[in-house]
N, C-alpha and C positions, 0 to 999 in steps of 0.2 A: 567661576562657580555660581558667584548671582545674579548672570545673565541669562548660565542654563537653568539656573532655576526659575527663573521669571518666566523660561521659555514653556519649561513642564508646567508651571502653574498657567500658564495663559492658556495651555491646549488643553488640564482640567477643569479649567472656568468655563469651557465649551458645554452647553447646555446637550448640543448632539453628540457629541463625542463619547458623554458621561452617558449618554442613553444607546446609541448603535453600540458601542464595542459589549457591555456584556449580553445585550440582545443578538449580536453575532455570534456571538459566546455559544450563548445557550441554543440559537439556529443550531450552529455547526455540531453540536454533539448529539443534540435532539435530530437530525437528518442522517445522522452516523447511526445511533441504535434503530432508528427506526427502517435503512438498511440490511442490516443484520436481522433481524427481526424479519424482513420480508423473506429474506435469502437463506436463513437458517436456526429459523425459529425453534426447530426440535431442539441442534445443538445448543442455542443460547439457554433456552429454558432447562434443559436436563444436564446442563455440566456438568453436575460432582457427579451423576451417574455416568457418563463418557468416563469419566476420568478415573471411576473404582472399574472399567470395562477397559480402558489402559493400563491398569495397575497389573488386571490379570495376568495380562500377554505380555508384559515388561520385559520380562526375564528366561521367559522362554524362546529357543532357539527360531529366529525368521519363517524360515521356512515351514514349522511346525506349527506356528503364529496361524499364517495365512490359511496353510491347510485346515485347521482347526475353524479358524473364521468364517470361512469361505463353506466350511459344509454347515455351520450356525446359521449364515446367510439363506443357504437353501431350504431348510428346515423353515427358518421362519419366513421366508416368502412362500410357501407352498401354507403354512397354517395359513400367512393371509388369502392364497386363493379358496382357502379348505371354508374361510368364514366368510366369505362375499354374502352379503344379504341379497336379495331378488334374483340371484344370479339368473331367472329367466329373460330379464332385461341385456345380460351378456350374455348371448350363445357362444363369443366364439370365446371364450374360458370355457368352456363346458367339456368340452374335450379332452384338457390338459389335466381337470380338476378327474374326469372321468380316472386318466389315465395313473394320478397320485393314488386314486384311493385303489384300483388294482395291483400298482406296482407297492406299497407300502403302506399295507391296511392298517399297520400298526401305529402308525402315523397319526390315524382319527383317536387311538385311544392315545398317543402321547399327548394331543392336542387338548382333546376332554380332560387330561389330569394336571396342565399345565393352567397358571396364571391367563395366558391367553385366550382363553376358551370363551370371555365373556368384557373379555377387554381390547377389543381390536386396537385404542389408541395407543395402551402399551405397546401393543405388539406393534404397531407402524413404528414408533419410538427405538425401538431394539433392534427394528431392519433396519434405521437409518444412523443409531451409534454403532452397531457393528459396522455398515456401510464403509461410515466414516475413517473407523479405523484402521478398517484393510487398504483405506485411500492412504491414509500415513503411513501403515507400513509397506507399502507399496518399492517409493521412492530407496528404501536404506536395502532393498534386495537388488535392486537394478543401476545403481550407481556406479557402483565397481565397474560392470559393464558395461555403461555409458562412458565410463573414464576408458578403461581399454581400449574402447573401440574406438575413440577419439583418431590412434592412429593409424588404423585400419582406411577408416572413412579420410586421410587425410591419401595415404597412399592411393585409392580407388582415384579422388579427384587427381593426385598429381598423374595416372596413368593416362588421365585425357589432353591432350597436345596442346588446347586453349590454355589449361592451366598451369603448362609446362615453362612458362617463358619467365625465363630470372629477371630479377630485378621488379615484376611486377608487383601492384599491390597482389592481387590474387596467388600469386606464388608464395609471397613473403607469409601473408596471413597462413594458408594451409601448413607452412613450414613450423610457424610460431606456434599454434594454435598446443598442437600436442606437448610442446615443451612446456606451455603456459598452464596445463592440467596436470602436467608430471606431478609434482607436490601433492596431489589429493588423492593419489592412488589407494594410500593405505591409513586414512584418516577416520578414525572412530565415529560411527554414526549413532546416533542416538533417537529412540522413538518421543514425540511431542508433538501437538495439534499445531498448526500452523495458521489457524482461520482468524485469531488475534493480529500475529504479524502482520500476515499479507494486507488483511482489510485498514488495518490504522496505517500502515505508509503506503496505502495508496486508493488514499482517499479526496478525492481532485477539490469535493467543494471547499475543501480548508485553503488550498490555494487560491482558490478565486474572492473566499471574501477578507484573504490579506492585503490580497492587489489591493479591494476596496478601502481597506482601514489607511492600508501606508497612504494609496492615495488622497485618501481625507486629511491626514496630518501634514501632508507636503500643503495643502489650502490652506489649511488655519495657521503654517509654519511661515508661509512664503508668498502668499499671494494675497490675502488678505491687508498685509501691511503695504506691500507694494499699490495695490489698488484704490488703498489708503493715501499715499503718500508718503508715510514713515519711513520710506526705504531713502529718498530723497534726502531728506532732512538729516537722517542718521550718517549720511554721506560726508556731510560739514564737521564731525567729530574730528580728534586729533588723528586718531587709528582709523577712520572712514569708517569698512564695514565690516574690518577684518575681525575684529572681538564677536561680534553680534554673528556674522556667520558662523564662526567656528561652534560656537554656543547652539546656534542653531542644526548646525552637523550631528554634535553632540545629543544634543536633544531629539533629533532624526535615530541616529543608531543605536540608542537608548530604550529609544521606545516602540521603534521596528524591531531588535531583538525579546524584549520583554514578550509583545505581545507573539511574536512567532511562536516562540515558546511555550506561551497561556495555550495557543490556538492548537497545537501540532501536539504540547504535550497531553492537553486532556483528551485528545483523541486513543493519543495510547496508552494512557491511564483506563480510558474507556473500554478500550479492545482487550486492553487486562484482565479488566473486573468482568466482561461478558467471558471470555474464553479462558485468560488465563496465556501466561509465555512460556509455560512448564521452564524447564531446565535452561537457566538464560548462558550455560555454557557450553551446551552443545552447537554444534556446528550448524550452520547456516545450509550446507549441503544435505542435512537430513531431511528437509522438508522439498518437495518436488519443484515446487516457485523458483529456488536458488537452484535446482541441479546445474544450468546454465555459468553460473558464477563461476568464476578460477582463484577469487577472491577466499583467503581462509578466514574466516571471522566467524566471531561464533554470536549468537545471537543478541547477547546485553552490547557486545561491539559495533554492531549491526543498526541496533537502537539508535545508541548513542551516535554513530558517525550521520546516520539518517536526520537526526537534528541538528547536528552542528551543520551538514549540508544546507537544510533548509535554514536554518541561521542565516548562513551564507549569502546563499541566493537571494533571503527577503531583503536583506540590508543593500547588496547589490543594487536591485531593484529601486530602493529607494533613495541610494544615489543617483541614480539615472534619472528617476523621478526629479530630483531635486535639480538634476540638472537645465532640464526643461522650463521649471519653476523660476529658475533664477536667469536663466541666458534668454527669456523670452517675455516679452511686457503684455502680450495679449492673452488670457482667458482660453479666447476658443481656439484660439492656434495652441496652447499648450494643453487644450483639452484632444485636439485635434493628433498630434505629434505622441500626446499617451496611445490615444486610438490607433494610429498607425502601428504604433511600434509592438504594441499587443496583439495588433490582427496579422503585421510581416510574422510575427513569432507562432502563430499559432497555425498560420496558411504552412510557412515554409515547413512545423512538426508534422505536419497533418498527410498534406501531402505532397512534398519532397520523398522518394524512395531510396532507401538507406545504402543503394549501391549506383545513386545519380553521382553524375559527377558535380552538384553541385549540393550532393551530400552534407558538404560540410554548414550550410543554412541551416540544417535540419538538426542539428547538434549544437552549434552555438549559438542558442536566441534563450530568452527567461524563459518561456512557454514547456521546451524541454528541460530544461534547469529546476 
């Protein structure tokens, strides 16, 4: 224990260390809001209004949902064509606008007695939360029959003779595919914004400036001393360097998990406090992103498996790191040996095609992990 502790305090006596990590900190959430912000500025800014405009339609029947939505949608994109200022700058609105104010004159007076008549930013605001909503409840009407039709589409492929041949991967998969859906046939869906979930787990810059951190710790953990000569010296002990490594391991997956954690949770702390996860037990399949999934999880599961994932992987990572560190006495071959292994990992994700046959590159390197 007071070897790992020597080891944490030697990596917080680091003058950079104490300055990059909460400066990556605050990078990394300050590039996150500002993000969201670029991509869905209405939403972020008008949330508790989304969400008394979710309340509404909660409880009433899908289909009656959409219907209802979807003619609010028209209604208020047609005020917006009804308010265009200069429209002599757009002739070719001129036509359509022509055509609103013939087919439903009554329109200009619901227009004139409404909030919108002198507010067009509301009124953009109201196309784009209504928008939104009919985008959520889109997915919990068309699921059912995405799952049905699972086996429809499996039968059409088996009836093509390529696909017919047993034993193959492609036979095997169409076969599995439908019994791997069977379970979600008649699983309760639930309406909830998904713009929180999706954007906090899958957001790339948090991954890239961990590579940077673990990397920075495996230097000050392992190469500093060595380059030093201390690793030499500490050799001549009774135990060699077996105490001081272990300590040093320790003090590696200590503070690679911490910080994954700081880095990956405040991002969905963040995506919380912008959007919100509404109801963290409904299912993962109610949001359109997972319709793909055959996984049943419901969304606080979802969370939570996404971080101990990344947990995983980071600590991974910085084994490997360390291995590098410790099995190699030069600098630039182990700065050299990180580069590679980061660039085979990111070549083979990138472009490797998920049905090569040398597939499996494309799947197990950190870059997809």
């Amino acid at each position: 224990m007071k070897l790992t502790a020597y080891e944490l305090m030697k990596i917080f006596k680091k003058t950079l260390i104490l300055i990059i990590i909460p400066l990556l900190m605050l990078i990394n959430v300050f590039l996150y809001y500002q993000q969201e912000i670029k991509y869905n500025e209405y939403i972020v800014y008008n949330i508790e209004e989304y969400y008394e405009l979710e309340e509404m339609y909660r409880n009433m029947p899908l289909d009656e949902s959409l219907d209802e939505i979807s003619s609010k949608i028209k209604i208020l994109e047609d005020f917006s064509l009804l308010t265009i200022e200069n429209i002599e700058a757009l002739p070719f609105f001129q036509d359509t606008i022509d055509e609103i104010k013939e087919n439903n004159p009554e329109l200009i007076e619901e227009l004139e007695n409404s909030p919108y008549a002198d507010n067009r930013d509301l009124l953009t605001r109201d196309i784009i939360l209504h928008k939104e909503l009919y985008d959520q409840l889109v997915p919990l009407t068309k699921y059912g029959d995405y799952v049905d039709g699972i086996q429809g589409r499996a039968d059409e492929m088996l009836s093509v003779s390529i696909f017919r041949q047993e034993g193959t991967f492609s036979y095997r998969n169409i076969i599995k595919t439908p019994k791997d859906f069977e379970h979600l046939k008649d699983i309760p869906l639930k309406l909830g914004l998904d713009k929180g979930i999706v954007s906090a787990t899958q957001f790339p810059t948090t991954d890239i400036l961990i590579i940077i951190i673990i990397f920075l710790i495996c230097v000050y953990l392992f190469l500093q001393e060595k380059e030093s000569g201390l690793t030499r010296l500490i050799r001549t002990n009774k135990k060699g360097r077996f105490n001081i490594a272990v300590a040093k391991l320790i003090t590696l997956i200590s503070l690679t998990g911490a910080l994954a954690l700081i880095f990956y949770g405040s991002i969905i702390l963040m995506g919380n406090y912008l959007y919100g996860f509404g109801d963290l037990s409904r299912y993962i399949q109610s949001m359109e992103s997972f319709k793909h999934s055959n996984l049943l999880l419901t969304v606080g599961q979802y969370i939570t498996l996404f971080l101990v994932g990344k947990l995983a992987v980071c600590i991974l990572m910085a084994l490997i790191f360390s291995l590098f560190f410790t099995l190699i006495n030069n600098a630039s071959k182990i700065y050299l040996c990180v580069a590679v292994l980061l660039g085979y990992s990111y070549i083979s994700h990138v472009f490797i095609h998920s049905l090569s046959h040398v597939s499996l590159l494309k799947y197990i390197n950190i870059i997809y992990f």
